[in-house]
C-alpha positions as CSV (number, residue, x, y, z in Angstrom):
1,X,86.0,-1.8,42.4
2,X,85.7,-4.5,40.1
3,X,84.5,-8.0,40.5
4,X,87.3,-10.6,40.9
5,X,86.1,-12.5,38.3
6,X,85.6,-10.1,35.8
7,X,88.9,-8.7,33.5
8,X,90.4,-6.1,35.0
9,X,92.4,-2.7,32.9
10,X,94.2,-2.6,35.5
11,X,95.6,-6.5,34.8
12,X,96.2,-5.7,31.2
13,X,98.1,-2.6,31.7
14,X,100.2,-4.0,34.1
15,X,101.0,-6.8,32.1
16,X,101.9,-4.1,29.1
17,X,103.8,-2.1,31.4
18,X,105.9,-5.7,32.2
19,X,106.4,-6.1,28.8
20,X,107.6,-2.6,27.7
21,X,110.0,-3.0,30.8
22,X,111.8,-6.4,30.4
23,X,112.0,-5.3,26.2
24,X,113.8,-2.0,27.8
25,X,116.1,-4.0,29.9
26,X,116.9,-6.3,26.2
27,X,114.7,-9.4,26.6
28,X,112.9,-10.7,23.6
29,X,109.5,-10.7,23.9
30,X,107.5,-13.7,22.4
31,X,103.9,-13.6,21.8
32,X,101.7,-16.5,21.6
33,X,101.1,-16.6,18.0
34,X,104.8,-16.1,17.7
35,X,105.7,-19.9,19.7
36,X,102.9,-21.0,18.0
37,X,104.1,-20.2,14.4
38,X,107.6,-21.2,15.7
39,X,106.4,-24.6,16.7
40,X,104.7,-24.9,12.9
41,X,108.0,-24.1,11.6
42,X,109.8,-26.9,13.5
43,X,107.2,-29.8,12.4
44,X,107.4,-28.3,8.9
45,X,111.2,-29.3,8.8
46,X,110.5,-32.2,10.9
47,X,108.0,-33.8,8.2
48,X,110.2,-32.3,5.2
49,X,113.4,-34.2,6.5
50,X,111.3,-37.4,7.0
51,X,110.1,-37.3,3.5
52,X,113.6,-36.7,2.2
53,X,114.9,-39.1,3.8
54,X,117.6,-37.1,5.8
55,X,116.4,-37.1,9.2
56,X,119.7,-38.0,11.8
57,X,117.0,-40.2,14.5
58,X,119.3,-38.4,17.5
59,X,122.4,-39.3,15.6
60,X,124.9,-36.2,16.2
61,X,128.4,-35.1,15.6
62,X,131.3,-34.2,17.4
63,X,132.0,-31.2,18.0
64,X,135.2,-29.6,17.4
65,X,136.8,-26.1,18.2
66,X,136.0,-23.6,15.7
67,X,132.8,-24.0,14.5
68,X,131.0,-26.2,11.6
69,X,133.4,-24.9,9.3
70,X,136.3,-25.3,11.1
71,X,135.5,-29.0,11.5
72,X,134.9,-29.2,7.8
73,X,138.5,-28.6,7.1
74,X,140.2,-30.3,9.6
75,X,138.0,-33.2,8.5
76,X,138.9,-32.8,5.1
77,X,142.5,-31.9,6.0
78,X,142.7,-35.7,7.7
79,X,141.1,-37.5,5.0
80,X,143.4,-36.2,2.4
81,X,146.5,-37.0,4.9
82,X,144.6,-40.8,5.1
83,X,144.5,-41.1,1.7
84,X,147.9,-40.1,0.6
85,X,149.7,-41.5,3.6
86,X,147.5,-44.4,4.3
87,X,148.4,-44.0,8.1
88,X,148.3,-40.9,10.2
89,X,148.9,-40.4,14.1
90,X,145.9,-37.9,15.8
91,X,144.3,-36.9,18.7
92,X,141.6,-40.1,19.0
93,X,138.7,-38.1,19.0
94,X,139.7,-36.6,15.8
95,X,140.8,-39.6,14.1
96,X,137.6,-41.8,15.3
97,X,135.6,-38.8,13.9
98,X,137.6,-38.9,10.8
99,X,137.1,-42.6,10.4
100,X,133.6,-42.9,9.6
101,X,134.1,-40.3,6.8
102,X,136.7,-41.9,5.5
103,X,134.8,-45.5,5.1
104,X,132.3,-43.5,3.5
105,X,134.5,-41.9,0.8
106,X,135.4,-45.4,0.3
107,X,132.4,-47.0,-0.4
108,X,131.0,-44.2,-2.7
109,X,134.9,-44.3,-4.5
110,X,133.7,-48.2,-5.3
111,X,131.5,-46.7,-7.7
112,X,134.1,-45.6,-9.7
113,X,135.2,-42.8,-11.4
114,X,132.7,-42.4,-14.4
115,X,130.2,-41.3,-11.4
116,X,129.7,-38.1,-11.8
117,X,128.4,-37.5,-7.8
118,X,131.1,-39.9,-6.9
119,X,133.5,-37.4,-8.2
120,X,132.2,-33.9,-7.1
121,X,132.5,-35.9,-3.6
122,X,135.7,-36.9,-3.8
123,X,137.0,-33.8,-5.3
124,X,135.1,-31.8,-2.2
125,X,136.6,-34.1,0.5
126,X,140.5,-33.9,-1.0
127,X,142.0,-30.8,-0.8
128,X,144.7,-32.1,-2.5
129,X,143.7,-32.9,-6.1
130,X,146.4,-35.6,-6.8
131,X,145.3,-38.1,-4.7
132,X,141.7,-38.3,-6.3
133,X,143.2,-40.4,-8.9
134,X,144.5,-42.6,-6.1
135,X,141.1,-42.8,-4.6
136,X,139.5,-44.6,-7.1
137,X,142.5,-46.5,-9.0
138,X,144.2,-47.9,-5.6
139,X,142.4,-47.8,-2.9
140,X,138.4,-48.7,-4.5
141,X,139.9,-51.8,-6.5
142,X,141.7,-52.5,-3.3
143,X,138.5,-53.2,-1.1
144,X,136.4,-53.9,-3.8
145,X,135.6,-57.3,-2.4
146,X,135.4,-56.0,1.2
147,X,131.9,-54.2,2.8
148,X,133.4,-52.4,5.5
149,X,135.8,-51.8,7.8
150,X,138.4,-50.4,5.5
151,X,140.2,-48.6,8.2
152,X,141.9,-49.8,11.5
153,X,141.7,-47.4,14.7
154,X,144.2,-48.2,17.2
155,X,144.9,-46.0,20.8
156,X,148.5,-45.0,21.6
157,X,149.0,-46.1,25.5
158,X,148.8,-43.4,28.0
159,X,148.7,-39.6,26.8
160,X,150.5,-37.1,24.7
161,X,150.5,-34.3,22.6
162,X,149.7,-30.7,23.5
163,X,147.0,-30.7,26.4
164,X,148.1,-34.3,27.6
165,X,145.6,-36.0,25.3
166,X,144.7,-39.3,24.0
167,X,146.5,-40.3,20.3
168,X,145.7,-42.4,18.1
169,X,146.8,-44.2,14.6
170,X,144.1,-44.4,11.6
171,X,145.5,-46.3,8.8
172,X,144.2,-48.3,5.4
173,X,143.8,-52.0,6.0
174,X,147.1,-53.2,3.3
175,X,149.0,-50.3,3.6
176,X,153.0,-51.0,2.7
177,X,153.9,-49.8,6.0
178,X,155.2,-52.5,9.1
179,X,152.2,-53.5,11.1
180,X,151.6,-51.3,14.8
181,X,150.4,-54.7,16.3
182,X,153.0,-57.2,17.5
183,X,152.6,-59.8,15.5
184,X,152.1,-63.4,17.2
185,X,155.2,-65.5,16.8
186,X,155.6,-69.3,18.0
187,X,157.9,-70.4,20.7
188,X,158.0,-73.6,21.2
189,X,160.6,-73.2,24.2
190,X,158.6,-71.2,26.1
191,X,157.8,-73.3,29.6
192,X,154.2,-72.7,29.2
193,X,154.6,-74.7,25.3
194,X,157.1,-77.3,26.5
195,X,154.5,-78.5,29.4
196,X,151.8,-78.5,27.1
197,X,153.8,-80.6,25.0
198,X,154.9,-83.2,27.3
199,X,151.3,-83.7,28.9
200,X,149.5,-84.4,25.3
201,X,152.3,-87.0,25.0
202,X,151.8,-88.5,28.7
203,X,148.2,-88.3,27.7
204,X,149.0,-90.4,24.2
205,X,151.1,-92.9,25.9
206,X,148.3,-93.7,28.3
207,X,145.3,-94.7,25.6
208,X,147.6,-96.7,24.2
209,X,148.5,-98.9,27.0
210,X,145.0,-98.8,28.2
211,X,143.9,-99.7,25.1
212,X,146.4,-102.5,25.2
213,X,145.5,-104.1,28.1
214,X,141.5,-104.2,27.1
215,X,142.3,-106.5,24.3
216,X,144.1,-110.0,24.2
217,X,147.0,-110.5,21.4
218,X,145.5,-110.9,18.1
219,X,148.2,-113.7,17.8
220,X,146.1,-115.7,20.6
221,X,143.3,-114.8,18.8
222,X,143.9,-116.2,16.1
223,X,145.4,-119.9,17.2
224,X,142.0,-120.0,19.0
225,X,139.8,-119.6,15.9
226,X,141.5,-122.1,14.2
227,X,141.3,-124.1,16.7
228,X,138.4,-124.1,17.0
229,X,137.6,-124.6,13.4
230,X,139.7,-127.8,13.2
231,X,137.2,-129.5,16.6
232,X,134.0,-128.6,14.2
233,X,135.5,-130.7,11.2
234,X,136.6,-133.4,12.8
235,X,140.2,-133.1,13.2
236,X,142.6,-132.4,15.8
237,X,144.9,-129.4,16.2
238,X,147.9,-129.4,15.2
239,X,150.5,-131.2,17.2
240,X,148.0,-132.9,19.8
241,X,147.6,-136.4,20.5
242,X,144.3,-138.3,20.6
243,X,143.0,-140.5,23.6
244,X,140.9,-143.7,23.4
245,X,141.1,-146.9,22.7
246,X,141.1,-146.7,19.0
247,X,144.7,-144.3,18.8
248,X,147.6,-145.3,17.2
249,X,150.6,-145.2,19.8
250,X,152.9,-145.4,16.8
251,X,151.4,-142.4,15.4
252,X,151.0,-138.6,16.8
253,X,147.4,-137.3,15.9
254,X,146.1,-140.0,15.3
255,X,141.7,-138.9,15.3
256,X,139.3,-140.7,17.5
């Protein structure tokens, strides 16, 4: 018998006869030079997407029923509905999935139409062709000033539509349709606005007459300071009557 340690025929033919059995049952067999040329493969396209600049960092998209190219064209299919409508209702994961594209479109439609990538994009994403011409003549000059957020997203409450799913509303920002959003109106009747009002004007009416009572008249102030003035010079106020020996019954303010 052969030494443990030593390779055995026995060994190798058994693992042969594994091999040839699991490839009979329809497994794939992988050698090691085949993982190890697989794994070469993957860091080729790993360092070629890094170079090119089109590596995703983990960054993935959702997935829709009927493969990449079935996503494609509903994608596309929304997009042209966004751009010729300006508002469309969806199921939310489709629309949010639809936005970022659509943002996108926009900002490469800002370069305008003598862009000769610009244009092959846009004619990709529409399938309609008519509403190219609206891409870049109403909708780039319209958010020309703007970075982003060209689009609004907003959930329908509760669920609908086939498969009792979430919708949702994905329209332009200045489209000539009435906003979904209630907009905020004032009421100044309302009890919550009427109580408001009354305590800023309690709360008025107090500073004043604590201010009030913190300073004298300015009246009193005044007749003081001249007063005053008059004692300094020599004379007497106004209207009094001086004391002493040296005053003049006969005469009213008469000085000592």
């Amino acid at each position: 018998m052969p030494n443990a340690g030593s390779p055995s025929i026995f060994n190798v033919s058994a693992k042969s006869q594994c091999k040839r059995t699991l490839a009979n049952l329809g497994f794939e067999i992988i050698t090691f030079w085949e993982k190890t040329l697989w794994k070469i493969e993957i860091l080729r396209k790993y360092f070629v997407s890094y170079q090119q600049g089109t590596m995703r960092y983990g960054k993935v998209y959702r997935r829709m029923a009927g493969g990449p190219q079935q996503r494609l064209n509903l994608l596309r299919h929304f997009i042209t509905a966004l751009v010729k409508y300006e508002r469309f209702e969806a199921p939310y994961a489709k629309a949010h999935e639809t936005q970022k594209y659509a943002e996108r479109l926009i900002n490469i439609a800002k370069r305008g139409d003598t862009d000769e990538e610009a244009m092959k994009i846009a004619d990709y994403w529409l399938s309609d062709k008519k509403q190219i011409h609206k891409l870049f003549k109403v909708l780039a000059p319209r958010f020309r000033d703007q970075q982003k957020n060209y689009t609004q997203l907003l959930r329908v409450p509760g669920f609908s539509g086939e498969g009792n799913v979430a919708m949702a509303f994905l329209e332009f920002h200045g489209n000539p349709y009435p906003p979904l959003r209630p907009v905020k109106k004032k009421n100044p009747d309302w009890i919550v606005n009427v109580l408001l009002r009354e305590a800023v004007q309690e709360l008025k009416a107090s500073r004043v007459l604590a201010e009030g009572r913190s300073r004298p008249e300015e009246g009193v102030m005044t007749q003081l300071g001249e007063a005053l003035d008059n004692l300094r010079l020599g004379e007497s106020p106004e209207g009094a009557v001086a004391d002493g020996p040296g005053a003049d019954p006969q005469k009213d303010g008469t000085p000592v």
